[in-house]
C-alpha positions in Angstrom: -51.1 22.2 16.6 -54.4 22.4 14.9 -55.5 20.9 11.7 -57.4 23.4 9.7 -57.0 21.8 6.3 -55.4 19.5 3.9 -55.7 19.8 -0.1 -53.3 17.8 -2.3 -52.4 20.2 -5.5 -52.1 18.8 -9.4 -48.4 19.2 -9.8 -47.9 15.5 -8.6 -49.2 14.8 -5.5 -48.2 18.1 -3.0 -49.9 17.9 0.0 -50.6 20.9 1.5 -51.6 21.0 5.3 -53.2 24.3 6.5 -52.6 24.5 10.8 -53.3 27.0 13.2 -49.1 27.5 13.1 -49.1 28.4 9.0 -48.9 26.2 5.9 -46.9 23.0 5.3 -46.0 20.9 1.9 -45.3 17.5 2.0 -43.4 18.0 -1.4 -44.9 15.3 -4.4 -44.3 16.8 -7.6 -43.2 14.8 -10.4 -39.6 14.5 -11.3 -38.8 16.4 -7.6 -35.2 15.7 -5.7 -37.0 16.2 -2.5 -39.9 13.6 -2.7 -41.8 14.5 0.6 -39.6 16.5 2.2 -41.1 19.1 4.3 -41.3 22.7 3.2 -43.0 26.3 4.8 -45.7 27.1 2.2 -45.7 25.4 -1.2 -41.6 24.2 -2.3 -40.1 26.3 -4.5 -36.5 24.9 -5.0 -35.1 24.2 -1.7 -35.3 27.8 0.0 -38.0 27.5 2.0 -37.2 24.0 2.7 -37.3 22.8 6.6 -34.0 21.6 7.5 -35.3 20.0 11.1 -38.5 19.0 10.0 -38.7 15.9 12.2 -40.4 17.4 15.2 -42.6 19.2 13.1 -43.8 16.5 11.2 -43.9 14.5 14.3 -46.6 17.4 15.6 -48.5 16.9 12.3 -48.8 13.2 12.7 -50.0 13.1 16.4 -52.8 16.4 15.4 -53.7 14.2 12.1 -54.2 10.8 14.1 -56.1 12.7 16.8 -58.6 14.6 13.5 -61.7 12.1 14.0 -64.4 13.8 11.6 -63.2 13.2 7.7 -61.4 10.5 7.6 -61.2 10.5 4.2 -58.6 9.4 1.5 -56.7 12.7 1.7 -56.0 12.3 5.5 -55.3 8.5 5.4 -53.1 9.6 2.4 -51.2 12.3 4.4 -51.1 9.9 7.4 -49.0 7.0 5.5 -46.4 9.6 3.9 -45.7 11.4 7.5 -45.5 7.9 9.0 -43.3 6.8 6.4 -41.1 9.5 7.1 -41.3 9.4 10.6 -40.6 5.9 10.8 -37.2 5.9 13.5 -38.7 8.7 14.9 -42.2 7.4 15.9 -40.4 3.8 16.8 -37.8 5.8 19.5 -41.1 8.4 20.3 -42.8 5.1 21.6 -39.7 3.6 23.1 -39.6 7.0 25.3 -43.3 6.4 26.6 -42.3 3.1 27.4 -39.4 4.2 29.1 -37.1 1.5 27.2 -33.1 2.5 26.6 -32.2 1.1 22.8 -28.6 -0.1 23.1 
């Protein structure tokens, strides 16, 4: 997956990241039940809401840690929220590299 873009929109703090696989919001908007859940295009209630999003936003971390040119506040931004949503996930992602078996 390929970064093309990010923007963050005035409703809140949406962030919207453009790939070469279609749009994704990291949902921010003020008063929102679904505070930086994923969603396909910009969220609109829940029905284009991404159930599995994990593996997804797991893609979007590793494509936004490997963007080098720009690392500006909008990408460090975007970086902390997937990271804090990813948090078991990275942690058992590494743990798979290293070949370790959590008990």
């Amino acid at each position: 997956m390929e970064i093309l873009s990010i923007k963050m929109y005035k409703d809140g703090g949406t962030i919207s990241i453009i790939t070469d696989c279609g749009e994704f919001c990291l949902d921010g908007r003020i008063g929102t039940k679904t505070k930086y859940q994923l969603f396909d295009n910009y969220p609109v209630d829940t029905h284009n809401l991404i159930e599995k999003s994990k593996p997804i936003q797991w893609e979007l971390y590793q494509a936004l840690k490997s963007k080098h040119e720009g690392w500006d506040m909008m990408l460090k931004y975007t970086i902390s929220v997937l990271e804090g949503n990813l948090k078991q996930w990275i942690r058992k992602e590494k743990l798979k590299k290293l070949n370790v078996i959590e008990l």
